[in-house]
PyMOL CGO cylinders between C-alpha atoms (Angstrom):
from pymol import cmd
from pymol.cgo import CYLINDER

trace = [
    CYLINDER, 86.73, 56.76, 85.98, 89.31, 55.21, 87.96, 0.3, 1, 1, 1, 1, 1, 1,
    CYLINDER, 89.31, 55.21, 87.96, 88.56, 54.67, 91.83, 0.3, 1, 1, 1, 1, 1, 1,
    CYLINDER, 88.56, 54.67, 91.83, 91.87, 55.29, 94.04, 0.3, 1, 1, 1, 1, 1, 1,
    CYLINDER, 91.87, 55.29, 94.04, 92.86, 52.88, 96.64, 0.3, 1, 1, 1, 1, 1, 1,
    CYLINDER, 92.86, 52.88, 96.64, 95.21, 53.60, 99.42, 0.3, 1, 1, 1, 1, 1, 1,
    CYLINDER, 95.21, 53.60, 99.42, 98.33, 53.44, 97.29, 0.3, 1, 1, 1, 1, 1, 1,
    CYLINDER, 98.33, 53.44, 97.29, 100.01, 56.46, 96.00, 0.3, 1, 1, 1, 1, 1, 1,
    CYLINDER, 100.01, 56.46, 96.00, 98.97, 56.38, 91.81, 0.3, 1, 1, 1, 1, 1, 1,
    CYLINDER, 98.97, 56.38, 91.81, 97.24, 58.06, 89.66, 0.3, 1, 1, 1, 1, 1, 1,
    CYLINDER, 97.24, 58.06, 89.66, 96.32, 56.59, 86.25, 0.3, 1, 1, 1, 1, 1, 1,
    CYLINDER, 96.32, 56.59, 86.25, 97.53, 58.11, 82.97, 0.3, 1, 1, 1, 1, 1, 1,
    CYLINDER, 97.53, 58.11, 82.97, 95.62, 61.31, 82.25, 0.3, 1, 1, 1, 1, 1, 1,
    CYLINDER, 95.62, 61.31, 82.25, 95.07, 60.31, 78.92, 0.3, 1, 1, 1, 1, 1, 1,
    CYLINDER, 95.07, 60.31, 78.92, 92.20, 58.23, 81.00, 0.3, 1, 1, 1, 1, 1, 1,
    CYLINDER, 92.20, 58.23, 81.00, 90.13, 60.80, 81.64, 0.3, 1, 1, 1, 1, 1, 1,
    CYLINDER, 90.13, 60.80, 81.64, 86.67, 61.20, 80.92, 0.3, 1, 1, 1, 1, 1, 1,
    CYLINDER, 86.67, 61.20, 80.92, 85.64, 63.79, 78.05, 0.3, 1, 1, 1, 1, 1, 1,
    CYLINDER, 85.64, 63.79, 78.05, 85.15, 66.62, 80.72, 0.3, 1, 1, 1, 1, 1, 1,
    CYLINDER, 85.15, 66.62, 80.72, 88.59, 65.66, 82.36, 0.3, 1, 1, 1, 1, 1, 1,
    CYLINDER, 88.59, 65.66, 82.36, 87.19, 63.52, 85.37, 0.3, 1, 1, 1, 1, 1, 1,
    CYLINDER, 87.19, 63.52, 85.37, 90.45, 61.14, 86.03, 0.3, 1, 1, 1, 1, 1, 1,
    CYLINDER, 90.45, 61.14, 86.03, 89.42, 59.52, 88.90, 0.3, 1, 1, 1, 1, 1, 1,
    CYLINDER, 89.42, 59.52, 88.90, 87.72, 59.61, 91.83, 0.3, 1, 1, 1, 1, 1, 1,
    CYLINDER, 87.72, 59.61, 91.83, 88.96, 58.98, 96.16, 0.3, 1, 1, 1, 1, 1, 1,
    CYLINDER, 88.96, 58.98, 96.16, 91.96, 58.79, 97.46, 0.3, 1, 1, 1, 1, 1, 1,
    CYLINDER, 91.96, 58.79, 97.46, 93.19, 61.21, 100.44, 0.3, 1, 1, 1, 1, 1, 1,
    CYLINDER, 93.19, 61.21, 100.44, 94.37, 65.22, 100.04, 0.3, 1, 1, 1, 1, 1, 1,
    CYLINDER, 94.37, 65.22, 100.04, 97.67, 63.98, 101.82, 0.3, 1, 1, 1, 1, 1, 1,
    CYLINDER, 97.67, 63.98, 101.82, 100.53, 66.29, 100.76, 0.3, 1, 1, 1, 1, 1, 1,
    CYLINDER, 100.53, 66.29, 100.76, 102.33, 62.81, 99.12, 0.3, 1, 1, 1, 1, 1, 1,
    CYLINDER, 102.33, 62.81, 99.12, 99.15, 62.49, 97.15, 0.3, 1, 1, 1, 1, 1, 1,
    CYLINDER, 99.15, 62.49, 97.15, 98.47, 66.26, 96.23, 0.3, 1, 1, 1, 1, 1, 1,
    CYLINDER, 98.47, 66.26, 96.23, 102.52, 66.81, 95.09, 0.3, 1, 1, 1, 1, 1, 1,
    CYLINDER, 102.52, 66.81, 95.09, 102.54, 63.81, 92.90, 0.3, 1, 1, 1, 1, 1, 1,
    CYLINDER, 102.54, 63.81, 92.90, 99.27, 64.74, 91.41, 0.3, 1, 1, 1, 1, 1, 1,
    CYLINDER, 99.27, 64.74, 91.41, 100.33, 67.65, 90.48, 0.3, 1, 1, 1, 1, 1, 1,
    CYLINDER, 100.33, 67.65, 90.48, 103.26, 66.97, 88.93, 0.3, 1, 1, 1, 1, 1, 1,
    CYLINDER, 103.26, 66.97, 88.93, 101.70, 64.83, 86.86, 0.3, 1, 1, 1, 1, 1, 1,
    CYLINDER, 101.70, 64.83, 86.86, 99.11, 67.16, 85.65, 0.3, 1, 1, 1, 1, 1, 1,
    CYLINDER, 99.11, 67.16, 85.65, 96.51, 66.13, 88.05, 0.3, 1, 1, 1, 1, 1, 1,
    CYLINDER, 96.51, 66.13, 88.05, 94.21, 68.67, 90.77, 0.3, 1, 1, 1, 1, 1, 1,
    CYLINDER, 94.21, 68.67, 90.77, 91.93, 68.06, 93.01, 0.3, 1, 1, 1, 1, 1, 1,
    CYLINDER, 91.93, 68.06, 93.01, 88.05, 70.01, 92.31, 0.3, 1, 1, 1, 1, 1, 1,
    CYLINDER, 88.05, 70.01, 92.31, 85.02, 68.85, 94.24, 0.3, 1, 1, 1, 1, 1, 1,
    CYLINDER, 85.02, 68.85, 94.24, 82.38, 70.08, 96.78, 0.3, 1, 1, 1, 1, 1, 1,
    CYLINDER, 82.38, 70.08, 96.78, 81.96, 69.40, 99.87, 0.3, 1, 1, 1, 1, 1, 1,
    CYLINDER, 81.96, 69.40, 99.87, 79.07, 66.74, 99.33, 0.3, 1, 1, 1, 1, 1, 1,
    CYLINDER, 79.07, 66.74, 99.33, 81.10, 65.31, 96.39, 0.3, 1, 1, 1, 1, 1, 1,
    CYLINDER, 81.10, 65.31, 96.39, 83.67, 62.50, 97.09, 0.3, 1, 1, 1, 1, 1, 1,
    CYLINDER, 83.67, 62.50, 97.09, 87.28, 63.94, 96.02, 0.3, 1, 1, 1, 1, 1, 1,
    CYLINDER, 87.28, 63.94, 96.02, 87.20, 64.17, 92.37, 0.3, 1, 1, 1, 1, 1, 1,
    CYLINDER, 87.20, 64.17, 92.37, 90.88, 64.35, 90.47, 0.3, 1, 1, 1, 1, 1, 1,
    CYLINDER, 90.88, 64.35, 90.47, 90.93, 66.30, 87.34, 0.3, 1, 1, 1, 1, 1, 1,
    CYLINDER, 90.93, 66.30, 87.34, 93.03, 66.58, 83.86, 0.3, 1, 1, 1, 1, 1, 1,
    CYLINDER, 93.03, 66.58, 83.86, 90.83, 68.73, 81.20, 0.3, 1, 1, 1, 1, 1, 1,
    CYLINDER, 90.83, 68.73, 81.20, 91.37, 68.50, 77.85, 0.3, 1, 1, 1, 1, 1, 1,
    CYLINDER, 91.37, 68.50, 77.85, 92.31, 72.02, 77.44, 0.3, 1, 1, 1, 1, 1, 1,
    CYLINDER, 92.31, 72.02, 77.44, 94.34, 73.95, 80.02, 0.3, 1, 1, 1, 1, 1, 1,
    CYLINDER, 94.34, 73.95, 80.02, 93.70, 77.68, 81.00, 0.3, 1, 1, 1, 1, 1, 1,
    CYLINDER, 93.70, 77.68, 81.00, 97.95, 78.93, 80.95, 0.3, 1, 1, 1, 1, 1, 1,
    CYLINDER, 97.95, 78.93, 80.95, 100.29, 82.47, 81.06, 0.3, 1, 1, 1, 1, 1, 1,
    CYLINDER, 100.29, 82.47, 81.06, 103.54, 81.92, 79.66, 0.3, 1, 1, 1, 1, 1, 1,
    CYLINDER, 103.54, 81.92, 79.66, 105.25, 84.27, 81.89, 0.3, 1, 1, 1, 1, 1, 1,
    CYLINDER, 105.25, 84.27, 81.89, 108.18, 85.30, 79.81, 0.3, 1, 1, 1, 1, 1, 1,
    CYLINDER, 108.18, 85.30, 79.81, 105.44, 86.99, 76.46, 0.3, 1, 1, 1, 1, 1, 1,
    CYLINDER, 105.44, 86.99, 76.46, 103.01, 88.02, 78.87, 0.3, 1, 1, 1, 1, 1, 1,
    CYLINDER, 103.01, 88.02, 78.87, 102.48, 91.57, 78.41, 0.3, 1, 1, 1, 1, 1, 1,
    CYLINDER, 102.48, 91.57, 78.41, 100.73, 93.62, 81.17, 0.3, 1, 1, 1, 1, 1, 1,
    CYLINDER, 100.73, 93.62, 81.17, 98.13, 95.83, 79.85, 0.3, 1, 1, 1, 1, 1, 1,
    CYLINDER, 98.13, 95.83, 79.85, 97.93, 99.61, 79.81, 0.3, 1, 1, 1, 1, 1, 1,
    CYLINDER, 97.93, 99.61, 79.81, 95.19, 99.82, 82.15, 0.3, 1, 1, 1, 1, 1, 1,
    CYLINDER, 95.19, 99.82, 82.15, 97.26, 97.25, 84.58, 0.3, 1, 1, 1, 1, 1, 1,
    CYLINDER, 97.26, 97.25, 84.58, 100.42, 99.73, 83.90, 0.3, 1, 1, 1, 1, 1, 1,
    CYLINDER, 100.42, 99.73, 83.90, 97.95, 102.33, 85.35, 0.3, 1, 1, 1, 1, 1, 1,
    CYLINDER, 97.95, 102.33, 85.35, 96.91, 100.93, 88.21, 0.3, 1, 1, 1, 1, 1, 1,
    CYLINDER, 96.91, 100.93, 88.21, 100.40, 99.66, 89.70, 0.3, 1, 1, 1, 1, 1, 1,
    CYLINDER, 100.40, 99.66, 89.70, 101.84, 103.25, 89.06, 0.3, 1, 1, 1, 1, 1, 1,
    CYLINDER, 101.84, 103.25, 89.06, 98.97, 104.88, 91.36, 0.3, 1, 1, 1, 1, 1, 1,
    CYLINDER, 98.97, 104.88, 91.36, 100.83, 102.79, 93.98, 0.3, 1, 1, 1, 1, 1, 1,
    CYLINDER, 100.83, 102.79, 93.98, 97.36, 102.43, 95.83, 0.3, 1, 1, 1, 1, 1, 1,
    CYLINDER, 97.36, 102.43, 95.83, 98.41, 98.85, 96.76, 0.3, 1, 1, 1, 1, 1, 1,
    CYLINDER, 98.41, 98.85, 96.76, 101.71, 96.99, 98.35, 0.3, 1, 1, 1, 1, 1, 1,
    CYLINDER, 101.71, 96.99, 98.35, 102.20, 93.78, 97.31, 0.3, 1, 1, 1, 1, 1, 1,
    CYLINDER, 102.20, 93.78, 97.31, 104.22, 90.32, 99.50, 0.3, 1, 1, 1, 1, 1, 1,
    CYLINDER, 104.22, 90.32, 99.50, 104.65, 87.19, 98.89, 0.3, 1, 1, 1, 1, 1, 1,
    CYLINDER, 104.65, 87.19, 98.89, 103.95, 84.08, 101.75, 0.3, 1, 1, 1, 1, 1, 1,
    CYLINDER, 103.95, 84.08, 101.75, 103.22, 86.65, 104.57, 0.3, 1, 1, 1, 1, 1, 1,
    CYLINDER, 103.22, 86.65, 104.57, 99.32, 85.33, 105.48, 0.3, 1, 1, 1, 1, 1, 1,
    CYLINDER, 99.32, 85.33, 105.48, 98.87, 82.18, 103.28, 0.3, 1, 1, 1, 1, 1, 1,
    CYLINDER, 98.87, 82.18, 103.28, 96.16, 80.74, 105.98, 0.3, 1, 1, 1, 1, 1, 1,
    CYLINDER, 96.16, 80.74, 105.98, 94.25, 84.39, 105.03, 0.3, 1, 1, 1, 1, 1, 1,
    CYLINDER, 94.25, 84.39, 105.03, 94.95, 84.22, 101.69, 0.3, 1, 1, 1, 1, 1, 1,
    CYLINDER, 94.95, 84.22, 101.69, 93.22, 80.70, 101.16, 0.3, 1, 1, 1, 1, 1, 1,
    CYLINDER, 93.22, 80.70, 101.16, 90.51, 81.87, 104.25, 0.3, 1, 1, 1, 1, 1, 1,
    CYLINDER, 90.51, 81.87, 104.25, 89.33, 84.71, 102.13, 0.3, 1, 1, 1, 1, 1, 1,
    CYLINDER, 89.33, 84.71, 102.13, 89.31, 82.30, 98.81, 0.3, 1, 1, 1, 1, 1, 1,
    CYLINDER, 89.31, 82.30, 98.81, 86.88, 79.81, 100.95, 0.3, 1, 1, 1, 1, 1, 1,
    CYLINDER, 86.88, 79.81, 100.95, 84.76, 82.47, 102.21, 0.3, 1, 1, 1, 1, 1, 1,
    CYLINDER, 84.76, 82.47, 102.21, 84.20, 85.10, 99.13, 0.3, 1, 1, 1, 1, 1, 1,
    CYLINDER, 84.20, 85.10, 99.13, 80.95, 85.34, 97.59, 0.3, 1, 1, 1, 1, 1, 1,
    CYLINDER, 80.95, 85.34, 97.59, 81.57, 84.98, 93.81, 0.3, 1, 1, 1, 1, 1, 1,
    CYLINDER, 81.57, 84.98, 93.81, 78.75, 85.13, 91.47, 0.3, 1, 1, 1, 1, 1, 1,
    CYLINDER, 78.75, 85.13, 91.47, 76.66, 82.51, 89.92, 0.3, 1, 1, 1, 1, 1, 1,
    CYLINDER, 76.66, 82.51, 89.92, 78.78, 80.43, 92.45, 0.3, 1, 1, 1, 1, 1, 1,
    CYLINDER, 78.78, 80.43, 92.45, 76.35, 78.66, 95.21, 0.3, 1, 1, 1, 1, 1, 1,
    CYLINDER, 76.35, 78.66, 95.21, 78.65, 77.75, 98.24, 0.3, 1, 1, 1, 1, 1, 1,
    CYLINDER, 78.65, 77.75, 98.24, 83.07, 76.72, 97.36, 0.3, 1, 1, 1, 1, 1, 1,
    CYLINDER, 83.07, 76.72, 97.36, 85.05, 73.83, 96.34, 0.3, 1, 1, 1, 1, 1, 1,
    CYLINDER, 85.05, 73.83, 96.34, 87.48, 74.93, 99.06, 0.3, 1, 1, 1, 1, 1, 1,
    CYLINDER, 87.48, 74.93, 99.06, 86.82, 72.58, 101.67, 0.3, 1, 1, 1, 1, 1, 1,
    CYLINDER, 86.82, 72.58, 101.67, 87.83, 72.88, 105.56, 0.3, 1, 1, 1, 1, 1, 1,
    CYLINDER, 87.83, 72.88, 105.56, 89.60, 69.35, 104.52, 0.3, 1, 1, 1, 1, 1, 1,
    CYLINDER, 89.60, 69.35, 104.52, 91.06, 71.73, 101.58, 0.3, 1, 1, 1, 1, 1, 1,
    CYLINDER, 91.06, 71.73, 101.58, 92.71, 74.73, 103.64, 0.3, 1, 1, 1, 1, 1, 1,
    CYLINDER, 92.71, 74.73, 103.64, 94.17, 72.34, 106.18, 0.3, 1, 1, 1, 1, 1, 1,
    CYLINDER, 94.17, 72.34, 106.18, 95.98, 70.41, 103.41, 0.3, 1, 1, 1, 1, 1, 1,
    CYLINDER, 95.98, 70.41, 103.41, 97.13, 73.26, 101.62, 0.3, 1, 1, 1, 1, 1, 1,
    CYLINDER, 97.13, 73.26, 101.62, 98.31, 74.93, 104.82, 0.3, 1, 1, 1, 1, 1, 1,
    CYLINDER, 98.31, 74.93, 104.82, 100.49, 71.73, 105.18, 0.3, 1, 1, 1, 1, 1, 1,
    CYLINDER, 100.49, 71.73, 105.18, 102.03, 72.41, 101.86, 0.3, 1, 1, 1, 1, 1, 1,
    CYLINDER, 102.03, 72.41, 101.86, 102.68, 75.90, 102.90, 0.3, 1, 1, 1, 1, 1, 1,
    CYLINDER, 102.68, 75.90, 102.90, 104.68, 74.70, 105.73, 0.3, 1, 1, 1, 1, 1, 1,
    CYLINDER, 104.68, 74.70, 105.73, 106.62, 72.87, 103.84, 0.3, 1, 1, 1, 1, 1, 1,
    CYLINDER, 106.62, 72.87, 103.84, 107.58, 75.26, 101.30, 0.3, 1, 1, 1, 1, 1, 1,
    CYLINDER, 107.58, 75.26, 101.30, 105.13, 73.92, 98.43, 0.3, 1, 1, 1, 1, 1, 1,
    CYLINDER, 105.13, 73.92, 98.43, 102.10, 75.69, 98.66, 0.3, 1, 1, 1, 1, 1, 1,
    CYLINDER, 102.10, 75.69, 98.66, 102.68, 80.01, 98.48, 0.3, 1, 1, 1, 1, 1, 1,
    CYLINDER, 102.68, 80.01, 98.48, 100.73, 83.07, 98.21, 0.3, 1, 1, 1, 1, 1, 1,
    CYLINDER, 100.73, 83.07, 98.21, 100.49, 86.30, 96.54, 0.3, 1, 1, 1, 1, 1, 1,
    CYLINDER, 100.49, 86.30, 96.54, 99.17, 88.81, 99.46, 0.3, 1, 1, 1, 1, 1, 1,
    CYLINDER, 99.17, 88.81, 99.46, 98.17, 92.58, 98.33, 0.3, 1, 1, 1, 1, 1, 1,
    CYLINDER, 98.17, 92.58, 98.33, 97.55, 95.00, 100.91, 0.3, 1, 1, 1, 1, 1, 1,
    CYLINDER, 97.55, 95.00, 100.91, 95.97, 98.45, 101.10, 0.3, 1, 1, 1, 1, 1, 1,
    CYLINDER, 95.97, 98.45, 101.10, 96.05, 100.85, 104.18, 0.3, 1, 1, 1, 1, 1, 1,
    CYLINDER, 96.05, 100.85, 104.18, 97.79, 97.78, 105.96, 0.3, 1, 1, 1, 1, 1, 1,
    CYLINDER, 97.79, 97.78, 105.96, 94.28, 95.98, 105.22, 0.3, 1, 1, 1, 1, 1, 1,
    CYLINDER, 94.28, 95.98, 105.22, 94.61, 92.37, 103.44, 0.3, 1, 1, 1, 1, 1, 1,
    CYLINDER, 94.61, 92.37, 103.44, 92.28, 93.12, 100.16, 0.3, 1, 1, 1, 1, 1, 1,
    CYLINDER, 92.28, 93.12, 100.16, 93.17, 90.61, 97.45, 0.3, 1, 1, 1, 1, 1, 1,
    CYLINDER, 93.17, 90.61, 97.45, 95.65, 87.58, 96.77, 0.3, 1, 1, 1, 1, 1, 1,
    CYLINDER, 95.65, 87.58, 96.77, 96.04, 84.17, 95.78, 0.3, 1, 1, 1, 1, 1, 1,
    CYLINDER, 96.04, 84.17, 95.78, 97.76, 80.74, 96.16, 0.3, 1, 1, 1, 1, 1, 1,
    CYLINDER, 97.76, 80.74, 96.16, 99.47, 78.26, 94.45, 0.3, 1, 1, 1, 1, 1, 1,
    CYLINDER, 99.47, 78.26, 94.45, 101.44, 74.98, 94.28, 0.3, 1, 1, 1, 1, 1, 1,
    CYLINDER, 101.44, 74.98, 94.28, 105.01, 76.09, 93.11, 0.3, 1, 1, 1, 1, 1, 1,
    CYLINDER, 105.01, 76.09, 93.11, 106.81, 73.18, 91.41, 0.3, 1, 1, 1, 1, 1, 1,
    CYLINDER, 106.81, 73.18, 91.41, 110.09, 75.03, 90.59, 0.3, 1, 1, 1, 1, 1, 1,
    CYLINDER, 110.09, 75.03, 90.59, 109.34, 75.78, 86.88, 0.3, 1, 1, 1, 1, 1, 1,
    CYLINDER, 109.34, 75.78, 86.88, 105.76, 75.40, 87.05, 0.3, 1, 1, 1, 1, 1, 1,
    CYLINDER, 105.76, 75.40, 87.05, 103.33, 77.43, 89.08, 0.3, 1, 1, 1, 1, 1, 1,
    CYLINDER, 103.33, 77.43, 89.08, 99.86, 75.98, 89.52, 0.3, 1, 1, 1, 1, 1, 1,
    CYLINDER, 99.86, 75.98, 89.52, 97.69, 78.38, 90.84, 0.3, 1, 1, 1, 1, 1, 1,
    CYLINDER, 97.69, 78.38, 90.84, 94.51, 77.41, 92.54, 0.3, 1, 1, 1, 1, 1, 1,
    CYLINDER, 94.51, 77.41, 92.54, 92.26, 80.34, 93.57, 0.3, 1, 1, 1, 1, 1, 1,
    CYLINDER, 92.26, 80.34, 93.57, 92.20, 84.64, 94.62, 0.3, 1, 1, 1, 1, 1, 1,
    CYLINDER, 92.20, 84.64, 94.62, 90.03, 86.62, 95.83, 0.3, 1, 1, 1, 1, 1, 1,
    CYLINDER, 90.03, 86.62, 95.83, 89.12, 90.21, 96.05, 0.3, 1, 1, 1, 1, 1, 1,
    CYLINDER, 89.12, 90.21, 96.05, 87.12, 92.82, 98.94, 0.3, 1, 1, 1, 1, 1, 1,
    CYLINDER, 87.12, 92.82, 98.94, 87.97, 95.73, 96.58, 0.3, 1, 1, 1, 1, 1, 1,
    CYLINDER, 87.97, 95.73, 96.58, 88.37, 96.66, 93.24, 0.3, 1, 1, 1, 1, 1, 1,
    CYLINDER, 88.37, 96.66, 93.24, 91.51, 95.66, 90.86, 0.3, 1, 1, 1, 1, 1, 1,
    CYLINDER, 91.51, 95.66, 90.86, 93.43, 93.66, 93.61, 0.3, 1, 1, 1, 1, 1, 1,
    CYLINDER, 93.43, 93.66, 93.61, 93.13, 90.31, 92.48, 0.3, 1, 1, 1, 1, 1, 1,
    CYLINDER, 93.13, 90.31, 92.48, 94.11, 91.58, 88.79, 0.3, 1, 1, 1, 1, 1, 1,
    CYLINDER, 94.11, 91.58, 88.79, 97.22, 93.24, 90.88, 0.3, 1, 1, 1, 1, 1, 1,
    CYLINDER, 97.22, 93.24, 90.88, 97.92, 89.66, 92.88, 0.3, 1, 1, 1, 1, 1, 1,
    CYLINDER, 97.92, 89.66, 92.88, 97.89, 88.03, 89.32, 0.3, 1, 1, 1, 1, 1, 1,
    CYLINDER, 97.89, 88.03, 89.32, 100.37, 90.44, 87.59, 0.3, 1, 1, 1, 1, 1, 1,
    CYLINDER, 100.37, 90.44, 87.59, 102.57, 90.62, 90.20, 0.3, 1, 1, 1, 1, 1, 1,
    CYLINDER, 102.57, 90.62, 90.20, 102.90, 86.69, 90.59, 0.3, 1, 1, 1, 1, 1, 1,
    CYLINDER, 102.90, 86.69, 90.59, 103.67, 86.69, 86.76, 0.3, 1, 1, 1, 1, 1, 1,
    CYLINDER, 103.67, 86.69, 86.76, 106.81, 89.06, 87.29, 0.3, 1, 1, 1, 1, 1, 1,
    CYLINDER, 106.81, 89.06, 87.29, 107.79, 86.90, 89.83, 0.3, 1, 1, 1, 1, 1, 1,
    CYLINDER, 107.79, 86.90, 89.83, 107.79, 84.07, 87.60, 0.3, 1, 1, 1, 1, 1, 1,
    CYLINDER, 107.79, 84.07, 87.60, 109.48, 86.08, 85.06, 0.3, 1, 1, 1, 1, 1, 1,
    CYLINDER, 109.48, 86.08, 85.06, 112.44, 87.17, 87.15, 0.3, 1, 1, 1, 1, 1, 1,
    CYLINDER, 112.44, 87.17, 87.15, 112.77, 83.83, 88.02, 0.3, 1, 1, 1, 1, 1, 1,
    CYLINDER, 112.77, 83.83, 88.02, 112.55, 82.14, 85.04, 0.3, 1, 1, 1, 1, 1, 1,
    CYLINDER, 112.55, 82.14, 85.04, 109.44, 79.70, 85.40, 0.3, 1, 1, 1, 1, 1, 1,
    CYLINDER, 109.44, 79.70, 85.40, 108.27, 78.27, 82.02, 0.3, 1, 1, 1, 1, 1, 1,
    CYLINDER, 108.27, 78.27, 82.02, 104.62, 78.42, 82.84, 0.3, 1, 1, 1, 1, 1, 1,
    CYLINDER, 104.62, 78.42, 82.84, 101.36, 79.46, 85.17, 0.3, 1, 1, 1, 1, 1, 1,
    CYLINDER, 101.36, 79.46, 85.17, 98.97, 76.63, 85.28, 0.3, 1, 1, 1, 1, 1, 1,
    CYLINDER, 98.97, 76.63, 85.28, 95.44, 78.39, 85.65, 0.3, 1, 1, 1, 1, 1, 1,
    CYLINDER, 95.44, 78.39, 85.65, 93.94, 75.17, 85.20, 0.3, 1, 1, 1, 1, 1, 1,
    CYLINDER, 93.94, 75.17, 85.20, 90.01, 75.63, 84.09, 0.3, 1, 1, 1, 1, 1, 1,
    CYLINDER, 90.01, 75.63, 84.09, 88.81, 78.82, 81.63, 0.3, 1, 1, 1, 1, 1, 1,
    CYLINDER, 88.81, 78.82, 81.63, 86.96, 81.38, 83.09, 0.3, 1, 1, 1, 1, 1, 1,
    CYLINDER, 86.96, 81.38, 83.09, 85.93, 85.01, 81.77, 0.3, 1, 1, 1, 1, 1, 1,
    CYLINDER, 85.93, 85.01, 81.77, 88.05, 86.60, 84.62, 0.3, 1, 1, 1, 1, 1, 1,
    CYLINDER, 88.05, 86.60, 84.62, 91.42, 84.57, 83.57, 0.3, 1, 1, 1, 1, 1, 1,
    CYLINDER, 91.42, 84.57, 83.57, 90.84, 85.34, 79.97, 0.3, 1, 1, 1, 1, 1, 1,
    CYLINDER, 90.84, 85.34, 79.97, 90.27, 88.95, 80.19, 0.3, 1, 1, 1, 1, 1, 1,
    CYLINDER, 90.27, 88.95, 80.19, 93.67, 88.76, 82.31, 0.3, 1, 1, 1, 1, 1, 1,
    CYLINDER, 93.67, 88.76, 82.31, 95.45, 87.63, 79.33, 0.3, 1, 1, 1, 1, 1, 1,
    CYLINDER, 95.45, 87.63, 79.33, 95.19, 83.31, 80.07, 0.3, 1, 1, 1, 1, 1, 1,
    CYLINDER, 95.19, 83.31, 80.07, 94.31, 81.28, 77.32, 0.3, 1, 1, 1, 1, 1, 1,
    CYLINDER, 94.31, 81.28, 77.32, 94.05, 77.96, 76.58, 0.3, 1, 1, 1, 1, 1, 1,
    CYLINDER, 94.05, 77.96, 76.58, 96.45, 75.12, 75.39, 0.3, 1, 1, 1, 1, 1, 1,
    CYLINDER, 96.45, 75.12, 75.39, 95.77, 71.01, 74.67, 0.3, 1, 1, 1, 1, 1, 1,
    CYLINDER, 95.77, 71.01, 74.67, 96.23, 68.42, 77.28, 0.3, 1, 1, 1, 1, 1, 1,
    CYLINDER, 96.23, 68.42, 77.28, 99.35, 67.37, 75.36, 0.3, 1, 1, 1, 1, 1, 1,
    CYLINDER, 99.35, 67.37, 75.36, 100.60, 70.28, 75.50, 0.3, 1, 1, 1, 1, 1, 1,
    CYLINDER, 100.60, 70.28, 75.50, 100.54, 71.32, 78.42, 0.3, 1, 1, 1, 1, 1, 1,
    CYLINDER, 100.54, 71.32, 78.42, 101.89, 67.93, 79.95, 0.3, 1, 1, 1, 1, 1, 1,
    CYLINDER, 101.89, 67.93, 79.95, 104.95, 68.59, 77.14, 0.3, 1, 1, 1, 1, 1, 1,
    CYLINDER, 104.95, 68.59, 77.14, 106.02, 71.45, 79.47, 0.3, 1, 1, 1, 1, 1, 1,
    CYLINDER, 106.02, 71.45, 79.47, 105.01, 69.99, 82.68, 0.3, 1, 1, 1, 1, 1, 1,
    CYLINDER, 105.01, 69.99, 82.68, 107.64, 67.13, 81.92, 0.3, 1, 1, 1, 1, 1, 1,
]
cmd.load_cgo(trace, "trace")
């Protein structure tokens, strides 16, 4: 595991331990977060962890242009129950990510040092969220690094029923219409793979990001 120093580098990801541990320090400056990222690289810890930088072997990805929404999905945006913006409330958006109770889950990898550096990508354009509203009530959504083809996303939550699945669809059309090559969802999960995310090699997925 390679211990970062003051100086803006990562190593190769290549490095990285079997479970995708790259290396370990460092700052969550937005210099150090945007070129970790565009080399593959993000930034999972807890708060009584030191900052950990990841690559995994295998890489949890949507391929905007074949994903197809399901019928039930289809179902549930025609009922218009929910409106939908885009980079409205980001300091909610990552606020309600910190602060939901997810189970199995014993406290958050979204740090106070976390939402203040993402908030500084927001303001300059790097970070963005997905907001979804009901009764002009803020009930689901999620955030992301955008890197222009590439949309990392990093966490969503949920107060009721269906509207995370709702902030995830409608970020895909976005990336559709606008022709991004690929959502990065990072690590598997049950909840990503029953929204149609699946996973792709290390290689791969650095084959894109280039």
């Amino acid at each position: 595991m390679y211990i970062l120093s003051k100086d803006l580098f990562f190593p190769p990801v290549e490095l990285a331990s079997p479970e995708g541990i790259l290396a370990v320090g460092g700052d969550l400056s937005s210099a150090r977060l945007l070129l970790a990222y565009r080399n593959g690289i993000f930034p999972w810890f807890d708060s009584e962890e030191p900052i950990l930088w990841w690559s995994p072997p295998k890489r949890m990805v949507v391929f905007p242009k074949s994903y197809k929404v399901s019928k039930s999905m289809r179902n549930i945006l025609n009922r218009n129950t929910f409106s939908v913006t885009m980079n409205t409330n980001f300091k909610a958006v990552i606020l309600h990510c910190q602060n939901i109770k997810r189970k199995g889950q014993d406290g958050t990898w979204i740090t106070d040092d976390i939402v203040n550096s993402y908030t500084k990508l927001h303001e300059s354009g790097i970070a963005k969220s997905i907001e979804v509203w009901q009764n002009n009530e803020l009930v689901g959504g999620l955030y992301g690094i955008d890197l222009g083809t590439v949309f990392c996303g990093e966490s969503m939550f949920s107060i009721v029923p269906n509207a995370s699945k709702v902030a995830f669809v409608s970020l895909i059309n976005h990336l559709k219409e606008n022709d991004y090559k690929l959502l990065d969802c990072q690590i598997h999960n049950d909840h990503l793979e029953k929204l149609g995310a699946f996973e792709i090699s290390r290689n791969e997925f650095m084959e894109i990001l280039k």
